[in-house]
LUMLO-351812 format. One record per residue (C-alpha): x, y, z; residue in one letter. Coordinates in steps of 0.1 Angstrom, whole numbers, plus 5000, padded with zeros to 4 digits. Last residue first. Layout:
N
R  east  north    up  rest
R     X      Y     Z     A
...
This chain:
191
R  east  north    up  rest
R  7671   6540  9657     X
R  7656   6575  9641     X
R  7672   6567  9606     X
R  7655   6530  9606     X
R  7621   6546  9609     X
R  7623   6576  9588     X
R  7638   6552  9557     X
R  7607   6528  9564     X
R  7586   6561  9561     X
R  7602   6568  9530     X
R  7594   6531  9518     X
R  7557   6534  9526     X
R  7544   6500  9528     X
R  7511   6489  9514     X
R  7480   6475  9538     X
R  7459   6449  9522     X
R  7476   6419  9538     X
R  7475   6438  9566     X
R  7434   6435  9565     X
R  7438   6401  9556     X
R  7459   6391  9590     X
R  7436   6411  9611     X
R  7408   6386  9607     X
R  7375   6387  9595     X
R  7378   6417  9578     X
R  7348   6439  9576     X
R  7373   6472  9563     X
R  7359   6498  9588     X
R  7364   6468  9614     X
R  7397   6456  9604     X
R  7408   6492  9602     X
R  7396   6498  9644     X
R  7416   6464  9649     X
R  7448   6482  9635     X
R  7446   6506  9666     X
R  7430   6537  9672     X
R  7441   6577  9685     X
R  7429   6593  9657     X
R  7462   6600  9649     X
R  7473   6565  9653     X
R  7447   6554  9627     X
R  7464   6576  9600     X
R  7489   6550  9583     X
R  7458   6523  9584     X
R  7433   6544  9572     X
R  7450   6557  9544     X
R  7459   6520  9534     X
R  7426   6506  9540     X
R  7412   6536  9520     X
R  7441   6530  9491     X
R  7424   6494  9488     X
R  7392   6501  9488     X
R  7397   6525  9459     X
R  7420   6497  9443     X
R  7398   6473  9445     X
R  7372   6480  9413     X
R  7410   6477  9397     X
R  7441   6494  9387     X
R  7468   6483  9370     X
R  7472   6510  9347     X
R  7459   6543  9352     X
R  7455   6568  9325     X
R  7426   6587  9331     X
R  7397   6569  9306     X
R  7413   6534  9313     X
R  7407   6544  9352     X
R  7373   6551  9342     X
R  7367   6520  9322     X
R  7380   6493  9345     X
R  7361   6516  9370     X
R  7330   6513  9352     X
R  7334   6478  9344     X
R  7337   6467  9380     X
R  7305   6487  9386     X
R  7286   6466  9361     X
R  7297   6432  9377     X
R  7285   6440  9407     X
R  7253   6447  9394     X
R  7234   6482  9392     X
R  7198   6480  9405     X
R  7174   6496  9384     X
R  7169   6532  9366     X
R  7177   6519  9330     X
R  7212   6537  9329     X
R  7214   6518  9362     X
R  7210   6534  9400     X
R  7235   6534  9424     X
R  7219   6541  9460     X
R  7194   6516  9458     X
R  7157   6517  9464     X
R  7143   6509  9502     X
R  7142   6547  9511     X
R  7131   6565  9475     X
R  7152   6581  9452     X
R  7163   6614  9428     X
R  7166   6634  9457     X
R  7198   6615  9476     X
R  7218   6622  9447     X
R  7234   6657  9462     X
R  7229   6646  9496     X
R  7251   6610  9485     X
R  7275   6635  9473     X
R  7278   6660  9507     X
R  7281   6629  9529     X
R  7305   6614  9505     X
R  7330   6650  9511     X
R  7321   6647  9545     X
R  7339   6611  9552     X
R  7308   6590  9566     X
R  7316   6570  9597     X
R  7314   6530  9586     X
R  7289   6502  9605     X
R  7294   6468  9595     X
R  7281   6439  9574     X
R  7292   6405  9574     X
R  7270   6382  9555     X
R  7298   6369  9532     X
R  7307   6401  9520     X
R  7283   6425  9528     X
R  7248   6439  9511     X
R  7225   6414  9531     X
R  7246   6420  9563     X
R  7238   6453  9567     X
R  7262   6484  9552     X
R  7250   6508  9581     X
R  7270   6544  9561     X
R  7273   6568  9593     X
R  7265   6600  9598     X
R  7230   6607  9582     X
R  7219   6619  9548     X
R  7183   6630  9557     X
R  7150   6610  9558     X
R  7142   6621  9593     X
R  7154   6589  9606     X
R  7191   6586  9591     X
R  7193   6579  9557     X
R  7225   6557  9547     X
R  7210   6521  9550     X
R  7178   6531  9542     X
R  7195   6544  9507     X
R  7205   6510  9496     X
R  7237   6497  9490     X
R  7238   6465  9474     X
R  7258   6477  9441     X
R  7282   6495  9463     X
R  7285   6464  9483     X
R  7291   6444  9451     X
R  7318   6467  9441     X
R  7339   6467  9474     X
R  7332   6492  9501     X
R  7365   6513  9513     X
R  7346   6548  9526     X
R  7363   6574  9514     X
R  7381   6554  9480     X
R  7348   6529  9469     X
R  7322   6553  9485     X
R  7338   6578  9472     X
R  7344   6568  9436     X
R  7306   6553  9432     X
R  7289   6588  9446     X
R  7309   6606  9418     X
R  7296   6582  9392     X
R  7258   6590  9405     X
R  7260   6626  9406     X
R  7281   6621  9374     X
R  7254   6605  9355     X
R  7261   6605  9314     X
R  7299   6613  9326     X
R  7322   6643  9326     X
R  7324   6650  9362     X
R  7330   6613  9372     X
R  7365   6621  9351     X
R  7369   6646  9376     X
R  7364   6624  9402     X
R  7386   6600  9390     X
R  7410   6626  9384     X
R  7413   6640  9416     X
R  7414   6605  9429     X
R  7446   6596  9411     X
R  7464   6634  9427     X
R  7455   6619  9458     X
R  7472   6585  9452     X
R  7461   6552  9445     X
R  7468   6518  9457     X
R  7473   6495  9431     X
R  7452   6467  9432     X
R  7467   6430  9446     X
R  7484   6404  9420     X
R  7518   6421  9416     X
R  7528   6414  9451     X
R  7507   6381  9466     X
């Protein structure tokens, strides 16, 4: 499987994928796509399948959590993700310019993006910054990653990534997970 998955990407990547998200036709839009494939890990086709109901809480606001239902997920299997502040503060930003049961990322011609469409705008975008190797799955990627070196400090396990990632089984969500070589360096030093 090396040399076949995304590259993960690093902070420093991000920043530029959001700035390049700046300089776009729609970069409300383009800047919601980045976080919700980097903050909160969804692949392109759920990105394409979110709608807005499934982000606005009752009072029509930006809520906490991102419900991805079933309809939008992989294979049926939808889960519930905590919103990262910094897409809370995008999807309020774009949240104006539609209604409830419309989708989140709207087309040049004000419809429903494909799948296919949002793999083409990252292929694109990280063409436009310099990246190589990179893919529609390398946002979702570096957040299982992230997610996985950090869940100790927010005192969860591996299962609590699984869930954020809607993995089936634990097995593919370490499969997604890169090493950290300096860390592996800490670890044998301290035994």
């Amino acid at each position: 499987m090396p040399g076949k998955q995304a590259k993960i990407l690093a902070a420093d990547q991000i920043d530029n994928l959001l700035l390049f998200a700046e300089t776009t036709r729609y970069p409300l839009r383009d800047r919601v796509i980045v976080l919700l494939s980097v903050k909160a890990g969804l692949r392109a086709a759920e990105i394409a399948n979110l709608t807005w109901d499934m982000v606005l809480d009752p009072n029509g606001t930006v809520g906490t959590t991102l419900e991805l239902r079933d309809c939008a997920a992989k294979k049926g299997h939808g889960r519930t993700i905590p919103l990262h502040a910094d897409l809370r503060e995008a999807l309020a930003a774009l949240t104006g310019h539609s209604e409830p049961s419309r989708p989140v990322v709207l087309s040049e011609r004000r419809s429903k993006m494909k799948p296919r469409s949002i793999v083409i705008w990252f292929s694109r975008a990280y063409r436009a910054v310099g990246l190589d190797g990179c893919s529609s799955h390398s946002g979702r990627r570096t957040f299982i990653t992230r997610a996985a070196r950090l869940v100790h400090k927010a005192g969860g396990s591996l299962r609590d990534v699984q869930l954020l990632a809607g993995h089936r089984s634990i097995q593919t969500t370490q499969g997604y997970i890169d090493g950290d070589s300096d860390a592996q360096r800490r670890l044998v030093s301290l035994i």
